[in-house]
ZALUMGU-678504 format. One line per field, with one value per residue (C-alpha): x, y, z; residue in three letters. Coordinates in steps of 0.001 Angstrom, whole numbers. Each point is the difference from the previous one (the first is absolute). Layout:
! residues N
east <- [X ...]
north <- [Y ...]
up <- [Z ...]
type <- [ALA ...]
! end
This chain:
! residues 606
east <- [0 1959 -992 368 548 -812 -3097 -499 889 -2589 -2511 673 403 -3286 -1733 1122 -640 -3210 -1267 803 -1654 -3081 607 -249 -3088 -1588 -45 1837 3379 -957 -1791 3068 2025 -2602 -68 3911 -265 -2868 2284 3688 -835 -581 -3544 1054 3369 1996 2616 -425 376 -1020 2158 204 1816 -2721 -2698 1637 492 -3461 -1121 2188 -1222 -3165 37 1706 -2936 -2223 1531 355 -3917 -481 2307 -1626 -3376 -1408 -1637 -2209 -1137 -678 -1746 -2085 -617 -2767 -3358 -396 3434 -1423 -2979 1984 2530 -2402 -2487 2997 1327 -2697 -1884 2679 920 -2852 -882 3303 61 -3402 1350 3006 -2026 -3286 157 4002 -586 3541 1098 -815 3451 650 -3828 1318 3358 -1992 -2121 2923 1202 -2963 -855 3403 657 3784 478 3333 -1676 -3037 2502 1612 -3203 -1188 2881 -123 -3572 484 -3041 2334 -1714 -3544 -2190 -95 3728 400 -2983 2001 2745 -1386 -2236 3630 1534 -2908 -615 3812 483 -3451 1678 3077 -1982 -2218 2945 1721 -2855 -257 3662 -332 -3050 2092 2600 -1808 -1557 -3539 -3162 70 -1184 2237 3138 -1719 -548 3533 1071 -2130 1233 3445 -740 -1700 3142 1948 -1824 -47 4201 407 -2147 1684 3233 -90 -1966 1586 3518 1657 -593 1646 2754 909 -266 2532 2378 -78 1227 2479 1168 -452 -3022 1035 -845 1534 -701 -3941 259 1414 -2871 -2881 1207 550 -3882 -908 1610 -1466 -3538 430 1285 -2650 -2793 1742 -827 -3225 -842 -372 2407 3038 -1408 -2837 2947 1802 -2829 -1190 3980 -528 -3166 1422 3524 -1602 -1943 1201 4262 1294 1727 384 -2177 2539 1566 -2504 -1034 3899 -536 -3120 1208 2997 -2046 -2006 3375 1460 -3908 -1156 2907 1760 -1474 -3789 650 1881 -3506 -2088 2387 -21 -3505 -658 2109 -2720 -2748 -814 -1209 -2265 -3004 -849 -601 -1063 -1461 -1110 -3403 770 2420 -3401 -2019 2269 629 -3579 -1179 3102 -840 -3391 -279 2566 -2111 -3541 1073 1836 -2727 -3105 2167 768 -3450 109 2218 -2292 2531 -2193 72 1555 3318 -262 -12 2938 1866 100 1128 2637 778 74 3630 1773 3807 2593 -1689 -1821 2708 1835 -2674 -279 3354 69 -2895 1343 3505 -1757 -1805 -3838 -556 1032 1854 -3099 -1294 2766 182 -3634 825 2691 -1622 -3298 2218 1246 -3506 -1965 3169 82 -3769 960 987 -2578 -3201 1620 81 -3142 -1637 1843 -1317 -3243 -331 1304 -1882 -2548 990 361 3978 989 4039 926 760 -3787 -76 2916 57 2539 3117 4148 2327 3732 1212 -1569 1298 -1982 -1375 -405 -2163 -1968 -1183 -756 -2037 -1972 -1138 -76 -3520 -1007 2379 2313 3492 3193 3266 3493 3269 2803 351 -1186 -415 -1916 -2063 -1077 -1068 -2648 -1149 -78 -2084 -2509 1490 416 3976 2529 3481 2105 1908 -2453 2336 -664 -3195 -624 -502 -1861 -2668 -655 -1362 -3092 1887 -1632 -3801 2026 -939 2518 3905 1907 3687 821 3431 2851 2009 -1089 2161 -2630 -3054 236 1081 -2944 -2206 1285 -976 -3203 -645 1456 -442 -3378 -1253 -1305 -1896 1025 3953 1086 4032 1539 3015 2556 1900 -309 2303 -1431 2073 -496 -2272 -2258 -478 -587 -3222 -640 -28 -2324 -1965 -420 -443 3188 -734 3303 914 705 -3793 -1341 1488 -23 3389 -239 -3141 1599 2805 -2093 -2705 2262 -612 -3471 -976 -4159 -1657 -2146 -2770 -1567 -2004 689 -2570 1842 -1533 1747 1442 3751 2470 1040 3798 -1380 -2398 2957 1917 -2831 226 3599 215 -2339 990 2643 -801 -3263 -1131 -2678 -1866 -3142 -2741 -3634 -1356 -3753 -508 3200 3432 3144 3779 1177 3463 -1754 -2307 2477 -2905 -2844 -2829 -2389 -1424 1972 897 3618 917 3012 2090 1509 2401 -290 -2653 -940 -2617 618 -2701 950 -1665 1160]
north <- [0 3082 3400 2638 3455 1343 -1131 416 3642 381 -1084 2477 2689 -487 -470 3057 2343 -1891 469 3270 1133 -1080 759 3667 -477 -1318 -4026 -2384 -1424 -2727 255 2156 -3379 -2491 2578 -428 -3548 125 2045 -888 -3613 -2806 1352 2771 1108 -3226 2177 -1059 -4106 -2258 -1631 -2706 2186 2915 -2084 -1212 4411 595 -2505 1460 2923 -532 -1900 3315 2015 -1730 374 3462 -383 -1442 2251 3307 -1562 858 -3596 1375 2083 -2271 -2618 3288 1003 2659 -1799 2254 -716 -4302 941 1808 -3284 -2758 1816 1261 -3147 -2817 1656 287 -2866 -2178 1927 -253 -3681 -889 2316 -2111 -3230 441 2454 -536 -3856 295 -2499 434 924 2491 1456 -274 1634 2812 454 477 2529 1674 492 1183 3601 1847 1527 1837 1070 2088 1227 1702 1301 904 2135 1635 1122 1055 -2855 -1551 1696 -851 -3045 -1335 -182 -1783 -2386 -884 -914 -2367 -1388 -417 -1445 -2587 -743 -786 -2520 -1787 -269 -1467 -2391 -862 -129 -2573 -2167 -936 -801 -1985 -1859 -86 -1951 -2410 -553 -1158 1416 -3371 1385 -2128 1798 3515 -299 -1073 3043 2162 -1503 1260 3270 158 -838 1581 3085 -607 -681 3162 1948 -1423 339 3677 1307 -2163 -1254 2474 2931 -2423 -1237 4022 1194 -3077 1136 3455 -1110 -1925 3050 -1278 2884 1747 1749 -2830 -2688 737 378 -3748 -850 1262 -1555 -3658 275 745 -2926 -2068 990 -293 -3821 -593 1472 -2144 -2982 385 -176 3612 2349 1478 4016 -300 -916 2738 2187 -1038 -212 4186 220 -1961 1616 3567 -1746 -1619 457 2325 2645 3641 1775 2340 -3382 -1343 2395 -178 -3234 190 2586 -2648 -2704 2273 1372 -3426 -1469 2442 2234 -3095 -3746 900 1675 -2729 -2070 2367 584 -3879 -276 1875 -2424 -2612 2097 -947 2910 -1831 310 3319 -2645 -2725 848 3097 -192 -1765 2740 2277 -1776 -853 3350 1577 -2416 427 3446 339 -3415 1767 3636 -1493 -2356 2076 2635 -2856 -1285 3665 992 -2212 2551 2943 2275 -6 -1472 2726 -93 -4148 685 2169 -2318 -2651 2201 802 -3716 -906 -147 -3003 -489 -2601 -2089 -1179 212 -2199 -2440 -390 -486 -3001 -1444 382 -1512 -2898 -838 838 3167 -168 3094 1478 394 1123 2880 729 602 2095 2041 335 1161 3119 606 264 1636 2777 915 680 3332 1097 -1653 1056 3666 486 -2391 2346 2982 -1175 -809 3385 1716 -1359 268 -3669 42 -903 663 -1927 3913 -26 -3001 1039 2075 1394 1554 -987 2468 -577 2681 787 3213 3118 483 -3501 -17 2725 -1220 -3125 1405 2283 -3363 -2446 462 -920 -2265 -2747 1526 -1488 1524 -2429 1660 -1675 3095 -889 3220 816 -2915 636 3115 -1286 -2891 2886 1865 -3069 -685 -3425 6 -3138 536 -1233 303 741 -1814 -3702 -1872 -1474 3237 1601 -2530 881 3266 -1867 1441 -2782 1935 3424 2740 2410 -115 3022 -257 3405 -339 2128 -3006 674 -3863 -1357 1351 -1037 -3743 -681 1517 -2568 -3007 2101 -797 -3077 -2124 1491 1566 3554 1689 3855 531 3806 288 2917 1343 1968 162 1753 -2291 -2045 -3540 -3663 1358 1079 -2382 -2640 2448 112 -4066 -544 3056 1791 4283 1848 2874 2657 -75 4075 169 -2175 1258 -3035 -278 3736 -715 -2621 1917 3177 -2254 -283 3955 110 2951 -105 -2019 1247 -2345 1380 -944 1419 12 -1123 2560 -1555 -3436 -211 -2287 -1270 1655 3133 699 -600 2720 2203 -609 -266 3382 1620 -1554 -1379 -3194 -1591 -3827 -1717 -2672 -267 346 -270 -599 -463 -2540 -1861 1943 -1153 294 3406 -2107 -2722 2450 314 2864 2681 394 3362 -283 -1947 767 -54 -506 1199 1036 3458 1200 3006 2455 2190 -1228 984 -246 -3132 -672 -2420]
up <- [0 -1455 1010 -2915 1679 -3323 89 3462 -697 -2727 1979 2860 -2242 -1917 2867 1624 -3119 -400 3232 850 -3480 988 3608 -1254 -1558 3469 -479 1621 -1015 -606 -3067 -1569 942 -1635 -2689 -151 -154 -2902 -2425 896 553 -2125 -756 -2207 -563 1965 1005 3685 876 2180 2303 2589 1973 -328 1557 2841 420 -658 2833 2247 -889 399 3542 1009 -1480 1832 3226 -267 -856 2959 2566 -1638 1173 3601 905 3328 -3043 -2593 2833 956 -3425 237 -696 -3067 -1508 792 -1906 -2920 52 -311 -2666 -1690 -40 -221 -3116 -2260 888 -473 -3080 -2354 1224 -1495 -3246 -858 1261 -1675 -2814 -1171 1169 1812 2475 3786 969 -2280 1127 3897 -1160 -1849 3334 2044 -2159 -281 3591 807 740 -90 2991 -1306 -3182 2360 2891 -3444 -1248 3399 724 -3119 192 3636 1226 2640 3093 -1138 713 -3036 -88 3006 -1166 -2877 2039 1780 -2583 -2229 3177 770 -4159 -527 3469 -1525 -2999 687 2183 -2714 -1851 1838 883 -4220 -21 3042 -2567 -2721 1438 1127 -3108 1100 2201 2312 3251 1973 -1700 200 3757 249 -1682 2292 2976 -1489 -667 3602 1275 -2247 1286 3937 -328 -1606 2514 2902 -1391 -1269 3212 2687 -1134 -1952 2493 2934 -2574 -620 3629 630 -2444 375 3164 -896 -2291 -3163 -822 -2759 -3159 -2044 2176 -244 -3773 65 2758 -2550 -2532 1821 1325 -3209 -2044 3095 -742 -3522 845 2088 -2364 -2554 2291 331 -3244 -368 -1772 1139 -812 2762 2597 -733 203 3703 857 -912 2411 3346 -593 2 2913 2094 26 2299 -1473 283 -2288 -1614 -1293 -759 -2318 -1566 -386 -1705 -2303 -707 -837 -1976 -2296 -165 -1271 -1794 -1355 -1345 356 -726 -3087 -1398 787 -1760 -3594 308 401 -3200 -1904 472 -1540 -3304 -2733 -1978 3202 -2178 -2820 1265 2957 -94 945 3015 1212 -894 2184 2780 631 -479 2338 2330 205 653 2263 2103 -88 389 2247 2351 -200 862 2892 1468 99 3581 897 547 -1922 -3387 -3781 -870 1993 -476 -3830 77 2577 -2545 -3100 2797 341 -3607 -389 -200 567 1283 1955 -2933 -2310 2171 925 -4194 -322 2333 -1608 -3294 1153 2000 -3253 1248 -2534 -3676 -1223 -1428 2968 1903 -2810 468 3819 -610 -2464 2375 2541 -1936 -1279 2820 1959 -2571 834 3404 300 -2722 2544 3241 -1332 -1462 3435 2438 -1496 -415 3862 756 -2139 1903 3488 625 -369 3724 867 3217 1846 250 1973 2222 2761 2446 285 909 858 178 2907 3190 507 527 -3051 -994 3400 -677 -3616 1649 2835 -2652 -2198 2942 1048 -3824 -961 1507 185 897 721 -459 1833 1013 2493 3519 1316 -2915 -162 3926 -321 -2899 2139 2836 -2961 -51 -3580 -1839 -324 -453 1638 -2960 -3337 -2918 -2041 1872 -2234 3403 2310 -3237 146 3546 -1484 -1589 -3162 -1775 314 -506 -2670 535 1187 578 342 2120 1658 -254 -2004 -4012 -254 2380 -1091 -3248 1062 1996 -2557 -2133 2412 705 -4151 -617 2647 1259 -3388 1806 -2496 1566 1080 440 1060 1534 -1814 2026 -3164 -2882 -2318 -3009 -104 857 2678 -2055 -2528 3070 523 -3347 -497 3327 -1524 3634 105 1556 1772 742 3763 -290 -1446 2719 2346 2509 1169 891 1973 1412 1692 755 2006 2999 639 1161 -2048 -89 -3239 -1971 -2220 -2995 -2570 -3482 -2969 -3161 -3254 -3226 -260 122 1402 3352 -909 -1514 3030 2713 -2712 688 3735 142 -489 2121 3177 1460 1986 -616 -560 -2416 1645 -2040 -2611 -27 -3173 341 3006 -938 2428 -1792 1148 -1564 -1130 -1575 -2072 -3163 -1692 2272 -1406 -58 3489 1913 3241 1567 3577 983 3198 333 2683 1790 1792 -3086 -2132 -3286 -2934 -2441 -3163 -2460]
type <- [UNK UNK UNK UNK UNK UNK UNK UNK UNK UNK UNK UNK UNK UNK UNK UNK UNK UNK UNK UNK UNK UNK UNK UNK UNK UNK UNK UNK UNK UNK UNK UNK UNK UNK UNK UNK UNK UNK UNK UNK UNK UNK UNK UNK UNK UNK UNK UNK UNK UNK UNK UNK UNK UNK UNK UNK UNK UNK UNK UNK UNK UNK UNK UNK UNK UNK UNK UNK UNK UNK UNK UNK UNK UNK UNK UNK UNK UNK UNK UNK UNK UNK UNK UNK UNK UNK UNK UNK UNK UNK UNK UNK UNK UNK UNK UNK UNK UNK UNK UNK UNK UNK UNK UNK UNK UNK UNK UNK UNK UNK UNK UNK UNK UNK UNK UNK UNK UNK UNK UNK UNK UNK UNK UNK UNK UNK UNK UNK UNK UNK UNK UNK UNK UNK UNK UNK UNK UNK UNK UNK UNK UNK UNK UNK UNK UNK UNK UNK UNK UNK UNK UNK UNK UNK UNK UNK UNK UNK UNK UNK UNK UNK UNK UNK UNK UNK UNK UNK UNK UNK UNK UNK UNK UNK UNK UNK UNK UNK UNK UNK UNK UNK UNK UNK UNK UNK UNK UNK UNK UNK UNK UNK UNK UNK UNK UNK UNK UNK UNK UNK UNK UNK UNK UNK UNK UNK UNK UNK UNK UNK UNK UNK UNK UNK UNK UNK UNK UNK UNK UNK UNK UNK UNK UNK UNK UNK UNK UNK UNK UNK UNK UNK UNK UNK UNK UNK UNK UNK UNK UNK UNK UNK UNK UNK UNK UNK UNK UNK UNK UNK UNK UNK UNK UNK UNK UNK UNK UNK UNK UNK UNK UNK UNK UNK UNK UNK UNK UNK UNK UNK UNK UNK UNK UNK UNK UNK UNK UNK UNK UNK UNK UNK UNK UNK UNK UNK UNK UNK UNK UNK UNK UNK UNK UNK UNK UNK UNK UNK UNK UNK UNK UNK UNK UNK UNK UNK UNK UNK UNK UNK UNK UNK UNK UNK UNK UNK UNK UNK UNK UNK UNK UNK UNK UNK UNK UNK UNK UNK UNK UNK UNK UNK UNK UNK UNK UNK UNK UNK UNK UNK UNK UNK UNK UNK UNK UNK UNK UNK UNK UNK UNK UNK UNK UNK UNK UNK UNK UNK UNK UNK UNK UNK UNK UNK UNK UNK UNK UNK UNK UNK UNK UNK UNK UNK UNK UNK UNK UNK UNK UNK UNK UNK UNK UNK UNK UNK UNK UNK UNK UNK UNK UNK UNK UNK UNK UNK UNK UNK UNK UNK UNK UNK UNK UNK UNK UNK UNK UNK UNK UNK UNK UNK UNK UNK UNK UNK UNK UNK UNK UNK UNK UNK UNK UNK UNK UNK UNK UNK UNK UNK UNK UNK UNK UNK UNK UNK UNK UNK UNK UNK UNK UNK UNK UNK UNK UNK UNK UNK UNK UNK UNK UNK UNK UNK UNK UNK UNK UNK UNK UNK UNK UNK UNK UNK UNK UNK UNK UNK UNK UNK UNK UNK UNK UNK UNK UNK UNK UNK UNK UNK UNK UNK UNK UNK UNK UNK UNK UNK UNK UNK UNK UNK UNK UNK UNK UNK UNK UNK UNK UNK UNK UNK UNK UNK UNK UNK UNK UNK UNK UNK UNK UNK UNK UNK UNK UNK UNK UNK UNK UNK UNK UNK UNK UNK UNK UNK UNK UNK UNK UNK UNK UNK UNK UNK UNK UNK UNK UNK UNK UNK UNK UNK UNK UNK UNK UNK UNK UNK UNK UNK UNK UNK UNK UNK UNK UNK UNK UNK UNK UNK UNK UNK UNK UNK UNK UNK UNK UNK UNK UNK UNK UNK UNK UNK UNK UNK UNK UNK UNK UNK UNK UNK UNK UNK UNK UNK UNK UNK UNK UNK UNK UNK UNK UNK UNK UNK UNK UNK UNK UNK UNK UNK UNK UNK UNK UNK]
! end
């Protein structure tokens, strides 16, 4: 077995071209890489082969893919699933299903497999392929984003487990129930070992050797990598395959190892480079070698009618199973435009059947091709369906559904925002300054003594439930840190850091990425506030009638200069009181609270 780095090099290179070609035109990779495959490969132009040694890669590769799959996946989330992302799942998944297997069956008189194959593919959704789209279109905070995400989530794990229970038939070659119970008794098992082991044995087998000191960045890389060739093994065993190992190796390893969770998210991001930035792709280009041209020919109106009725099974039938929800046809219909896409986990599940013999390459080409179709309608659907919904109201972002308030800094004015919005909101205060964090408890405010940095002392902020986070210490570096935990590890829809610098760096693109508002310390004024609080000069509150609409920076200008000292707590819009910092534009009628030092009271309108 002779590995051509030529080749190997080709293959790379097209893939990466390919995929970040069509990366810029929002799809996945993926489909640039089958795409790669099609036209470089034998298919078209031949200039790509096929290799011995490029399989053995692409398996590789895609065991890694699948573990990375599996880490990036929260299981306490995917066991809760919400019970509208169950509802979106199994409609999304069970009509297309059902119905493209009774259209190669009955009307294309294909064989069973192919029609359970077809099914499979059909009722998948790409998770990747909607985070993408999601992003893009700036639907990640709303429900039906996070109903999609589940529904992808729960849809994919059914798959694979559909998927593996017909492989576990097909190699035993018969429907005898004696032999089927015996493979169910495997897969039970097969099942309860890898449970016990991921939740139970692992964690005790990495406490013992981080005691030992043999915990280290390398030495856990080598760890994930020996569970996950176990689980593949054992997966193997039991009749099933060795992808649906690798994926629950993922889940308990997120789960259930002890590890710090800085490192853990390295390591992720590792397995993610080594999977997806180089293995994977060779999967994918090699995937597309297998996918024969002549479908357009010969099977074109199969492709047709796959896809029509991959599309609208997976619409309709998301949208008939929603309505249980309460949340309307409506939102159910554009819920399963949303999850139309398809992406690697069929593509790979194909692949296997094609390899293994079960699919013919005609209909391996049809699922490829389905996959692109129906992906590229994504975007177009999700557009028009989220503007529909907000043109009529019925758009729901997750801030609506949130409530409360964390603030990193307990110092004076920190406090004082906090006692202003306590009575109508919970607020919590995180300090790792003792004296500081007394006085708010002396206050009767919610406060954590601890480093806002620490996932663990965070949490102990019900940050979780929290609509707004305001990073206001003196330390610009530390502000803008645990903003980024406040985003990406507990997705907080509203993050507002205070700047005591005025420099435009790394800094600020780290804002810029976790897309929180910045507001300028010398416009703020907190630190000053801070610092002047200790004098016991008398406090003045006032309430100030906003006239024109204008921003949060441009109305501290305003106030900026017509007084020295003062600080913005909050503003009443209608029968809704908002913190002042988290309110990014004022509206005509608004009113601000603020504090003003000293015994004249001077006449402020905004």
């Amino acid at each position: 077995m002779e590995l051509s780095l030529l080749n190997l090099l080709l293959v790379l290179l097209s893939a990466w071209v390919a995929g970040s070609m069509v990366t810029r035109l929002g799809y996945p990779a993926i489909f640039g890489e089958l795409l790669a495959g099609i036209i470089l490969g034998p298919p078209l132009l031949g200039l790509l082969d096929a290799s011995e040694t490029l399989t053995v890669l692409a398996e590789v590769g895609v065991l890694l893919m699948m573990l990375y799959i599996g880490m990036e996946i929260d299981p306490k989330e995917l066991f809760k699933a919400s019970w509208s992302g169950f509802l979106a799942a199994i409609g999304g998944f069970i009509t297309p299903f059902v119905l493209t297997y009774l259209v190669v069956v009955t009307i294309f008189g294909g064989t069973s497999m192919a029609g359970l194959f077809v099914g499979i593919a059909a009722g998948v959704t790409s998770l990747a392929t909607k985070s993408r789209i999601l992003a893009d279109l700036n639907l990640l905070d709303t429900r039906i984003a996070h109903v999609m995400m589940a529904g992808a989530l729960v849809a994919d794990s059914l798959s694979l487990i559909v998927f593996a229970g017909i492989i576990s038939v097909v190699d035993l070659g018969t429907l005898e129930v004696s032999q089927l119970i015996t493979v169910g008794v495997e897969v039970v098992i097969f099942f309860g070992v890898t449970i016990f082991l991921g939740l139970r044995v692992f964690p005790i087998a990495w406490e013992w050797l981080a005691k030992v000191g043999l915990a280290s960045r390398t030495f856990y890389a080598t760890f994930l990598l020996l569970i996950t060739l176990l689980f593949a093994e054992m997966a193997e065993i039991a009749g099933l395959h060795a992808i649906l190992g690798a994926f629950l190796a993922g889940l308990f390893i997120r789960e259930g190892v002890g590890v710090e969770r800085r490192l853990a998210g390295e390591l992720t991001e590792l397995v993610r480079d080594v999977s997806i930035g180089f293995l994977a792709p060779i999967f994918f280009v090699t995937a597309g070698f297998h996918v024969d041209l002549n479908v357009f020919v010969t099977s074109l109106p199969l492709l047709i009618a796959v896809t029509i009725v991959a599309t609208l099974g997976k619409i309709l039938g998301t949208m008939v199973f929603y309505l249980f929800s309460g949340n309307g046809w409506r939102e159910g219909i554009v819920i399963g435009a949303g999850m139309n896409g398809r992406g690697a986990v069929e593509i790979i599940i194909a692949e296997i059947a094609l390899s293994a013999g079960i699919i013919s390459p005609e209909i391996f080409s049809v699922l490829v091709f389905m996959a692109i179709f129906t992906t590229a309608t994504v975007p177009v659907f999700l557009k028009w369906g989220a503007d529909w919904l907000q043109s009529r109201g019925e758009l729901t972002r997750s801030a609506d559904q949130r409530n409360g308030l964390v603030i990193v800094g307990a110092g004076p004015a920190a406090r004082a925002i906090a006692k202003s919005l306590n009575p109508i909101y919970p607020v919590w205060l995180i300090d790792n300054n003792l004296d500081r964090t007394q006085q708010a408890e002396a206050e009767g405010l919610n406060v954590v003594h601890g480093d806002a940095l620490s996932y663990e002392q965070l949490q102990k902020t019900s940050i979780a439930n929290t609509r707004w986070f305001l990073a206001l210490t003196s330390n610009t570096e530390i502000n803008i840190l645990a903003a980024q935990i406040a985003r990406q590890t507990f997705d907080v829809p509203e993050i507002l850091v205070l700047s005591t610098r005025s420099e435009e760096g790394t800094l600020r693109r780290m804002l810029s990425d976790i897309r929180a508002e910045c507001v300028e310390n010398d416009l703020a004024n907190l630190t000053a506030w801070d610092q002047h609080s200790d004098q016991n000069e008398t406090i003045h509150y006032d309430e100030i009638e906003v006239d024109t609409p204008l921003s949060m920076n441009s109305f501290l200008q305003q106030f900026r200069e017509k007084m020295a000292l003062f600080l913005p707590l909050t503003v009443t819009r209608g029968d809704r009181v908002l913190p002042f910092l988290a309110t990014e534009t004022l509206e005509a009628g608004d009113q601000v609270t603020i504090l003003r030092s000293g015994d004249a009271t001077e006449q402020i309108m905004a």
